[in-house]
SEDO-390039 format. One record per residue: x, y, z of N, C-alpha, C in turn; residue in one letter. Coordinates in steps of 0.02 Angstrom, whole numbers, plus 50000, padded with zeros to 5 digits. Layout:
<rs>
X;Y;Z;X;Y;Z;X;Y;Z;A .
...
</rs>
This chain:
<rs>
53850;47754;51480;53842;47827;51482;53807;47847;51547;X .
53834;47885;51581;53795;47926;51649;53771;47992;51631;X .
53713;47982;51638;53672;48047;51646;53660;48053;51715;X .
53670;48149;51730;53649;48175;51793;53601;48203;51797;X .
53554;48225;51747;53493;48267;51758;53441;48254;51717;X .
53385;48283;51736;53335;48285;51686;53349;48305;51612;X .
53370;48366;51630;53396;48405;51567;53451;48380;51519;X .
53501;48325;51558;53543;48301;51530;53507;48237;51489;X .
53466;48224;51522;53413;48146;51488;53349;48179;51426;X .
53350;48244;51414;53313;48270;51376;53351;48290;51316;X .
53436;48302;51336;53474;48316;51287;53480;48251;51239;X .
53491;48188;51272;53514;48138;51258;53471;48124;51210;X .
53413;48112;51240;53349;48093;51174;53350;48144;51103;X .
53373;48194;51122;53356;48267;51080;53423;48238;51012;X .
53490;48226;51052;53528;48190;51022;53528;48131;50990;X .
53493;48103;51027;53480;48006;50991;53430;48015;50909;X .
53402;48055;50904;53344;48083;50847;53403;48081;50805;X .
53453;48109;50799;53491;48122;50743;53511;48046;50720;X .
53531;48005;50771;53544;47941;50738;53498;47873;50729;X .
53440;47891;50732;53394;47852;50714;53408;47844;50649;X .
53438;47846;50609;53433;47853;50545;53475;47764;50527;X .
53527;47785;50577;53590;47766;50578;53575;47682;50608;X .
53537;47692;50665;53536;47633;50677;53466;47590;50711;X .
53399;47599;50727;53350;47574;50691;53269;47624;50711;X .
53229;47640;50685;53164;47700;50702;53121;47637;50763;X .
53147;47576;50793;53121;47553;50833;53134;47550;50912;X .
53134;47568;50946;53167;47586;51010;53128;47534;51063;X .
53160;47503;51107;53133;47464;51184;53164;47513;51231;X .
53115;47542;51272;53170;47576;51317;53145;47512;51413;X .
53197;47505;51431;53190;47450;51486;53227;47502;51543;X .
53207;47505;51576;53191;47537;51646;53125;47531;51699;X .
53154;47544;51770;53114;47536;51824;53083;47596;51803;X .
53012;47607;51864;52953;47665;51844;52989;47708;51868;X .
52991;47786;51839;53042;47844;51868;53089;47849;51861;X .
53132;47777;51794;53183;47799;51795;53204;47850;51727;X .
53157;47877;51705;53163;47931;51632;53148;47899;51582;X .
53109;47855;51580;53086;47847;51503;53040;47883;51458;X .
52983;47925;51507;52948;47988;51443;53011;48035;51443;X .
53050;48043;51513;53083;48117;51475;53118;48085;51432;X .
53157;48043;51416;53203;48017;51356;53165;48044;51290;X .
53119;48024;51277;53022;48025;51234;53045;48113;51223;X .
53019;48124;51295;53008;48213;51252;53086;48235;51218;X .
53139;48224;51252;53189;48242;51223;53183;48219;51141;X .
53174;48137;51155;53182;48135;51055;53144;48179;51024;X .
53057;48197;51033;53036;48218;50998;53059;48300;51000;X .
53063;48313;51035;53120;48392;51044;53167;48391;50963;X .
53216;48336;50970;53249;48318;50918;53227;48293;50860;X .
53156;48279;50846;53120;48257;50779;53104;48337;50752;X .
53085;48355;50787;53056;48438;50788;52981;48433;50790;X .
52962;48399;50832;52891;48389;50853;52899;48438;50919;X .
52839;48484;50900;52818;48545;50952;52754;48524;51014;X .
52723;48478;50991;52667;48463;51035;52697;48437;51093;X .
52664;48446;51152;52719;48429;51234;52697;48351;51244;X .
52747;48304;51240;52741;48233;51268;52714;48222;51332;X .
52661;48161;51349;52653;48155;51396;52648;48062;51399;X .
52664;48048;51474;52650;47979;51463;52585;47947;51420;X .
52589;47874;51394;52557;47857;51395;52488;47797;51432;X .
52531;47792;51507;52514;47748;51526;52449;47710;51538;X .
52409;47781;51532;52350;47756;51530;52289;47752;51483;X .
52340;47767;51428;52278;47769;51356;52326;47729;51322;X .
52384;47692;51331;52424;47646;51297;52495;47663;51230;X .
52451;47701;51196;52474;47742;51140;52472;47816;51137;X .
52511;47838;51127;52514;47910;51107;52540;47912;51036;X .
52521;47958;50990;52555;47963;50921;52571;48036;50897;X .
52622;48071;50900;52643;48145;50877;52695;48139;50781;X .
52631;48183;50755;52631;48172;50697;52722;48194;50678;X .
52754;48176;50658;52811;48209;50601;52798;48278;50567;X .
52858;48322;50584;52877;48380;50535;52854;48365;50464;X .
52890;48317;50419;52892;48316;50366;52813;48286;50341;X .
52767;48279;50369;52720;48250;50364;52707;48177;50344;X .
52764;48131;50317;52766;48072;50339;52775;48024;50380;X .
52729;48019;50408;52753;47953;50482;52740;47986;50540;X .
52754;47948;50614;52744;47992;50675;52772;47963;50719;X .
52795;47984;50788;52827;47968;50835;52771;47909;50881;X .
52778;47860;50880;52721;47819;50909;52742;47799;50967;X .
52713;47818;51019;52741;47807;51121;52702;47744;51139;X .
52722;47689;51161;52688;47642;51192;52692;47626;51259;X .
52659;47628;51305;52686;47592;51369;52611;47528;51386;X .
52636;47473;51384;52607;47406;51401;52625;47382;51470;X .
52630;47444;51503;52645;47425;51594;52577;47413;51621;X .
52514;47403;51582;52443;47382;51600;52428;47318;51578;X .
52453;47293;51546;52425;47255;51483;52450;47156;51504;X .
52448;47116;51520;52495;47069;51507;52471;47035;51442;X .
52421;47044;51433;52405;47023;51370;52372;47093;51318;X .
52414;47107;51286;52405;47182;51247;52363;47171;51212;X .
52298;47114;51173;52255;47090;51125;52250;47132;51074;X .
52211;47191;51069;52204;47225;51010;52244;47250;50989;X .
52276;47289;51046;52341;47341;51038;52384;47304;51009;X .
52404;47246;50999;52432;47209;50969;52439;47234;50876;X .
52397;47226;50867;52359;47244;50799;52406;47308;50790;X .
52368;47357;50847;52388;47405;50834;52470;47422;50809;X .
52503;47400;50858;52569;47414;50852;52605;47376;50800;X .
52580;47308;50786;52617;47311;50707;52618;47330;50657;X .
52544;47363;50639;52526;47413;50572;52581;47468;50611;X .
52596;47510;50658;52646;47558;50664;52713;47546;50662;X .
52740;47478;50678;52802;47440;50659;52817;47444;50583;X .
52747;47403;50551;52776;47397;50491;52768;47473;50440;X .
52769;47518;50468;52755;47584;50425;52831;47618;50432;X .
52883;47591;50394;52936;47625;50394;52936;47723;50383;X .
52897;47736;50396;52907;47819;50410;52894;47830;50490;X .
52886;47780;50521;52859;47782;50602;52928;47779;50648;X .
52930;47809;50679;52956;47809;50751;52920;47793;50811;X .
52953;47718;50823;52889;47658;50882;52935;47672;50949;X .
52939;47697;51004;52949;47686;51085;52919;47630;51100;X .
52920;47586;51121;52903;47540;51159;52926;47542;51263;X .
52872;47555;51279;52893;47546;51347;52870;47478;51395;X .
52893;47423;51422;52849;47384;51475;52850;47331;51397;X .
52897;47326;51361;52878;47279;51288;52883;47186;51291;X .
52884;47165;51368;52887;47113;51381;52819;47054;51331;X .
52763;47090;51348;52707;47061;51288;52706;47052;51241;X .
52737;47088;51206;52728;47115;51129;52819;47088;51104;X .
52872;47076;51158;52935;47041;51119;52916;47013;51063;X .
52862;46976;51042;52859;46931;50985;52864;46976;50929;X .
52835;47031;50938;52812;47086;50877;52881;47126;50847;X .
52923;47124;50906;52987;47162;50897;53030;47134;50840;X .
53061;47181;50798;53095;47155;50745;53157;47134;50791;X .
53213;47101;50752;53258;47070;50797;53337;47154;50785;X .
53327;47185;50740;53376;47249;50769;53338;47306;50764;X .
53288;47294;50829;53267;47351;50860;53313;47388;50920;X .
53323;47430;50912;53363;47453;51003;53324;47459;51061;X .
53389;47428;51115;53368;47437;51185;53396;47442;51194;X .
53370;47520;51252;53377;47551;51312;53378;47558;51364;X .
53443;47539;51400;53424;47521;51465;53448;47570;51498;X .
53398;47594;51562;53402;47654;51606;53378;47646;51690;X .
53457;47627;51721;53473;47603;51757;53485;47677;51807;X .
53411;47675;51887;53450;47719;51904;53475;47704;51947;X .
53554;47750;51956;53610;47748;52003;53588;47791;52078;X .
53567;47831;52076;53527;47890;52148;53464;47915;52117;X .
53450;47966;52171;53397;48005;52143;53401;48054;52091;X .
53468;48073;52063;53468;48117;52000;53500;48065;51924;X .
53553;48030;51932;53590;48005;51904;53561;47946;51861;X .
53572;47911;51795;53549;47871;51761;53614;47846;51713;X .
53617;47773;51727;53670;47735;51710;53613;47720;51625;X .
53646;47710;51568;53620;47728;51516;53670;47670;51457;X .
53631;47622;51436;53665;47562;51396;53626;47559;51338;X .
53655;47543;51277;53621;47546;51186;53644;47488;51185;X .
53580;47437;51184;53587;47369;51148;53548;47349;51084;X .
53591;47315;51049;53536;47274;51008;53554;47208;50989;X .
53552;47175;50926;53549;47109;50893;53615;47078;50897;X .
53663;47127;50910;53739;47125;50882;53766;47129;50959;X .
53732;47140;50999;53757;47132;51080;53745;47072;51108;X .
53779;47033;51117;53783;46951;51172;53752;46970;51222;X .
53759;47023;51263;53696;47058;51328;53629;47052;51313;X .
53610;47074;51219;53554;47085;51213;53505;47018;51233;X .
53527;46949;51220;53490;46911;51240;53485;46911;51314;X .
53498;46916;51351;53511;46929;51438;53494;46996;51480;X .
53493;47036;51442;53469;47098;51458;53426;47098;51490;X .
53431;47138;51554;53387;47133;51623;53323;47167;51604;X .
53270;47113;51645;53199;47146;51629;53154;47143;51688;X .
53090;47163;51666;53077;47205;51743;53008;47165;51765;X .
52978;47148;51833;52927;47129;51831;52863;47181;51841;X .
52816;47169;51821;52751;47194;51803;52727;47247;51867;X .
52759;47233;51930;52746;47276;51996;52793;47336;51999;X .
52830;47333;51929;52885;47390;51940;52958;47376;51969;X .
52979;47324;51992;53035;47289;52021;53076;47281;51982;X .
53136;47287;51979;53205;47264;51934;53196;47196;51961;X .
53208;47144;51925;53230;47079;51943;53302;47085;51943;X .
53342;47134;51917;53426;47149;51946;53435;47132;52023;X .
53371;47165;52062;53348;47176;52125;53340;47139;52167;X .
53360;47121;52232;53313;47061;52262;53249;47098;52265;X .
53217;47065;52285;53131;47090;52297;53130;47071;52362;X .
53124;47111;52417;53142;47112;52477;53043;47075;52525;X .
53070;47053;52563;52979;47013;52601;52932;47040;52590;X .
52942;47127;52634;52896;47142;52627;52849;47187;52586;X .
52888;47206;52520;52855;47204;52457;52835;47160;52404;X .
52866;47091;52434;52825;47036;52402;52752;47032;52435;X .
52753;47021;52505;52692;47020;52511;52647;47075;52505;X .
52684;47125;52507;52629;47188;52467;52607;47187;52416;X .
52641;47164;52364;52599;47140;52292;52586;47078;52275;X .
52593;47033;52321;52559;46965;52312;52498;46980;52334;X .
52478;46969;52412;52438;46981;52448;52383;47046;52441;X .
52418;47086;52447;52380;47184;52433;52333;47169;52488;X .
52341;47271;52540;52292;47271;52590;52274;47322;52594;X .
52267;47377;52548;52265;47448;52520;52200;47467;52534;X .
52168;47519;52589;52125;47567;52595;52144;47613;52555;X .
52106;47648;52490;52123;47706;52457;52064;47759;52473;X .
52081;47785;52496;52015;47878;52529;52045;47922;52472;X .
51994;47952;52424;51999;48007;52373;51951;48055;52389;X .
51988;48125;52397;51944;48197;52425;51982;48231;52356;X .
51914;48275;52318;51935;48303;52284;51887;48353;52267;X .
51851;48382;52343;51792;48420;52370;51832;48496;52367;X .
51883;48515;52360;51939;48566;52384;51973;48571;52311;X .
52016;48643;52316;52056;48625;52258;52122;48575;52267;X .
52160;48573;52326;52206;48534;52348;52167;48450;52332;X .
52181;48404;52315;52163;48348;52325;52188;48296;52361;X .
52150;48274;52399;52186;48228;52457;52206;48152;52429;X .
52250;48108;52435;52235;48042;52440;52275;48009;52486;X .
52244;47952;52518;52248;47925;52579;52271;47841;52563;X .
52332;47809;52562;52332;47729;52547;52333;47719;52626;X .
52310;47685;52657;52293;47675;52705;52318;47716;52759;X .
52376;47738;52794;52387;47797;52830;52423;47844;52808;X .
52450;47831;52746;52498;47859;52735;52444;47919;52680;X .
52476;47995;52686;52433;48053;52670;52475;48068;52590;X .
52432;48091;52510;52459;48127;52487;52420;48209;52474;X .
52449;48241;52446;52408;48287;52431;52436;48323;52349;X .
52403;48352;52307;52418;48369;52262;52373;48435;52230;X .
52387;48498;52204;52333;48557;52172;52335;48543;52104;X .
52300;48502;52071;52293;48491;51987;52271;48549;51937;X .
52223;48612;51994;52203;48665;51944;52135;48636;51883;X .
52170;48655;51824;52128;48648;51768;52129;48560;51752;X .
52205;48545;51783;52230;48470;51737;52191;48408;51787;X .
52147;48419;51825;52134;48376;51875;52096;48320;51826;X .
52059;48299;51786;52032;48235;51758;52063;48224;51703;X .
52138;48257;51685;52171;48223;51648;52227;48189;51687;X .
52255;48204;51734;52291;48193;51779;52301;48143;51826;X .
52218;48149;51864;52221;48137;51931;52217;48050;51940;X .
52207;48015;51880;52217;47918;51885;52282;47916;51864;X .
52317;47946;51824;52414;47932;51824;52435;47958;51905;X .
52409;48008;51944;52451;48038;51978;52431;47966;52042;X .
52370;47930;52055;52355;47890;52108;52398;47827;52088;X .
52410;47809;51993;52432;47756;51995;52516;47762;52018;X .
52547;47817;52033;52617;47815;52042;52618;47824;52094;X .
52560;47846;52138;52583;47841;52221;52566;47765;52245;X .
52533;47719;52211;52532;47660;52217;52592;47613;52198;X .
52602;47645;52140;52689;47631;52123;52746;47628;52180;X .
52751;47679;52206;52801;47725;52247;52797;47661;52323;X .
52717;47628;52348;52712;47588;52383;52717;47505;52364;X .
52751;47504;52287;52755;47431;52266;52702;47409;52275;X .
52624;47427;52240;52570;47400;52235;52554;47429;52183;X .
52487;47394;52155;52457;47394;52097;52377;47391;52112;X .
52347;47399;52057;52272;47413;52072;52249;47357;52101;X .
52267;47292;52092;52231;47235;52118;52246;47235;52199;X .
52290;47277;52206;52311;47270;52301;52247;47325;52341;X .
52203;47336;52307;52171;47373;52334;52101;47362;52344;X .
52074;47361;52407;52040;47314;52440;51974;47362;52471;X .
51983;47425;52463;51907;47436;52479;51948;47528;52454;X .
51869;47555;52426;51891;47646;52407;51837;47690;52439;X .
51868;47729;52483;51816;47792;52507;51820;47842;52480;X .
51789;47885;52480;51782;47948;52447;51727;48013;52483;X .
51765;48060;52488;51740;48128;52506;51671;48146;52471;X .
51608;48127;52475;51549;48146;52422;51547;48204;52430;X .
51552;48256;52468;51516;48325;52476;51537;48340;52540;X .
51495;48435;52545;51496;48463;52467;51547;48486;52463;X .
51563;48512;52404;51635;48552;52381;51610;48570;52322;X .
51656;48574;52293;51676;48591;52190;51631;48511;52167;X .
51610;48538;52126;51567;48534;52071;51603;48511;52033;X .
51663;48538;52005;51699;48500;51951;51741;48432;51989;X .
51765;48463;52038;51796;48422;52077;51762;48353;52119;X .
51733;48377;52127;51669;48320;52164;51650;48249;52111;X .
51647;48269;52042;51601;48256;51982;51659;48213;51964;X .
51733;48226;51953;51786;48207;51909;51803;48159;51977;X .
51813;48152;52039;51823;48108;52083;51786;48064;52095;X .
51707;48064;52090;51668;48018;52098;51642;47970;52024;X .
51674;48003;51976;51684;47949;51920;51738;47890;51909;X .
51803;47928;51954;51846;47884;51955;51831;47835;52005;X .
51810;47849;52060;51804;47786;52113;51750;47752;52080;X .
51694;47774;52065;51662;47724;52040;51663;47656;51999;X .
51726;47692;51950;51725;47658;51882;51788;47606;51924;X .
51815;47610;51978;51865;47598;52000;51856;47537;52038;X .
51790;47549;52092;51755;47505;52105;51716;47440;52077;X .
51693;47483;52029;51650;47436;51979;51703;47363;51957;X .
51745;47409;51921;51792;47361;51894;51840;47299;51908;X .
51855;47331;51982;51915;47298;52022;51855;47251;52080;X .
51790;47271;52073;51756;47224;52131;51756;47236;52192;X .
51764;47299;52222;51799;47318;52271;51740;47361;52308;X .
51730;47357;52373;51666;47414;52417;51688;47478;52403;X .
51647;47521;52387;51639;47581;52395;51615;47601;52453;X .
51637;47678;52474;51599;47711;52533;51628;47777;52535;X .
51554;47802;52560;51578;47886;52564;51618;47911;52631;X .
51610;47984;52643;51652;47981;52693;51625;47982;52798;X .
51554;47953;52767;51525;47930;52829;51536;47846;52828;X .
51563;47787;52796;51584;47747;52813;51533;47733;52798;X .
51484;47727;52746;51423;47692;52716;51428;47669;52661;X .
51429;47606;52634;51447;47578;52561;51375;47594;52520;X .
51402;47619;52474;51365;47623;52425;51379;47599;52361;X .
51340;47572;52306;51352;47527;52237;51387;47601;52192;X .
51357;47636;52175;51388;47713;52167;51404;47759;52194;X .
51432;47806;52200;51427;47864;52268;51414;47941;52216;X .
51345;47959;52237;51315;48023;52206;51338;48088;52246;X .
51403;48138;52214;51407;48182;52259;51351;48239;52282;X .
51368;48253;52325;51306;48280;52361;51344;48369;52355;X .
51348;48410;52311;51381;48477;52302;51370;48524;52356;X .
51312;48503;52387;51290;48556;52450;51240;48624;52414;X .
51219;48628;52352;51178;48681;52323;51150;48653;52247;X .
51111;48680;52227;51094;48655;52160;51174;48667;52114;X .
51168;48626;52074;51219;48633;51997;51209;48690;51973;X .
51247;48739;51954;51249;48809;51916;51255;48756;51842;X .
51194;48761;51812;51197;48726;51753;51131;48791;51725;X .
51158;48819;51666;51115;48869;51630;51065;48842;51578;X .
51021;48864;51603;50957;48819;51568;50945;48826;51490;X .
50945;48779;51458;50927;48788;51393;50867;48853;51345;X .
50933;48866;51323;50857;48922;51290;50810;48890;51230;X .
50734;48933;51242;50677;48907;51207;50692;48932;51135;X .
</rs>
């Protein structure tokens, strides 16, 4: 099946809801990053008649949107973090084995063991920048054992993996600079500039939106080798929600921090340029 649009990949899912019935409430969807696997997601739940707006899960693992009928719920997984899923593990078989559930599985390379054997897969193959080549496998398909799968950097192994994105995610040599002193927010992988206005959505947002421009360069968080950051002054909210992420970013990955005078620091305290408008507790 070829899909040409978003809208056409929102219908599809909106459509596939009706035959879940038919043929199993467990879904693998296998695709490269970007190639429509939440919109597939929002479309089904469009078609469950779930009103709440889908969003990835990539970075809280699970998402769960309750059912109309009040039994069961649409359960979103993406394990594109995980190579070893440990708890989540747990998690997702108590939602497997709850026949009122509807399970997505995205990135389900970890967790294959957990998969019942006629679960469906989805494969979403893209052809250009609009178009999506679109295949329904399962138990009863000779493909299904062979069915192309993807490695952990985002790569089709369909794909060659060309030099010099191997050594980009073998190796990794990633300067990441985060300004988020302004409402525009800057980010910098080593020369290359993005920019983005998040508004209200900026600390729900703004670690999916850095992990897909890292994507977009066939790297991953471990390719990243030192993080600067804009301390001051600016926004207050903005300042506050940027310097938690590098931190925690730093901390984690082992990586120097530094502000934007080129001074490493173990934390980086933004500096707002005026006291905090923080209203003092009443007596």
């Amino acid at each position: 099946m070829l899909i040409h649009s978003e809208q056409e990949m929102l219908d599809f899912g909106a459509s596939f809801a009706k035959s879940i019935a038919k043929s199993s409430n467990i879904i693998e969807l296998v695709g490269d990053v970007g190639a429509g696997k939440t919109t597939f997601v929002r479309g089904l739940a469009t078609g469950l008649g779930i009103a709440t707006p889908v969003t990835s899960p990539s970075f809280t693992i699970s998402k769960s949107y309750a059912l109309p009928s009040g039994k069961g719920s649409l359960v979103h997984y993406d394990f594109y973090r995980l190579s070893d899923p440990g708890l989540m593990s747990e998690d997702l078989a108590e939602n497997l084995a709850n026949p009122d559930n509807i399970v997505v599985i995205e990135w389900g390379e970890s967790v294959s063991n957990l998969l019942p054997s006629n679960h469906v897969v989805i494969l979403i193959n893209k052809t250009n920048t609009e178009s999506r080549m679109i295949k329904l496998l399962n138990n009863r398909n000779i493909a299904f054992r062979d069915r192309p799968r993807l490695t952990r950097s985002g790569l089709s192994e369909a794909r060659p993996v060309t030099t010099g994105e191997r050594e980009r995610v073998e190796k990794g040599n990633i300067r990441l600079f985060l300004d988020t002193s302004k409402p525009e927010t800057i980010l910098m992988l080593n020369d290359k500039k993005y920019t983005h206005t998040f508004g209200h959505d900026l600390a729900e947002q703004l670690l999916a939106w850095i992990h897909d421009r890292l994507t977009e360069n066939h790297a991953t968080w471990q390719d990243i080798t030192e993080i600067g950051f804009m301390s001051g002054p600016g926004s207050y909210t903005g300042l506050r929600i940027g310097a938690s992420i590098v931190n925690t970013l730093s901390h984690e990955l082992h990586i120097p921090l530094k502000d934007h005078h080129d001074q490493t620091h173990p934390i980086i305290i933004p500096d707002y340029g005026h006291p905090a408008h923080i209203t003092p507790p009443r007596k």
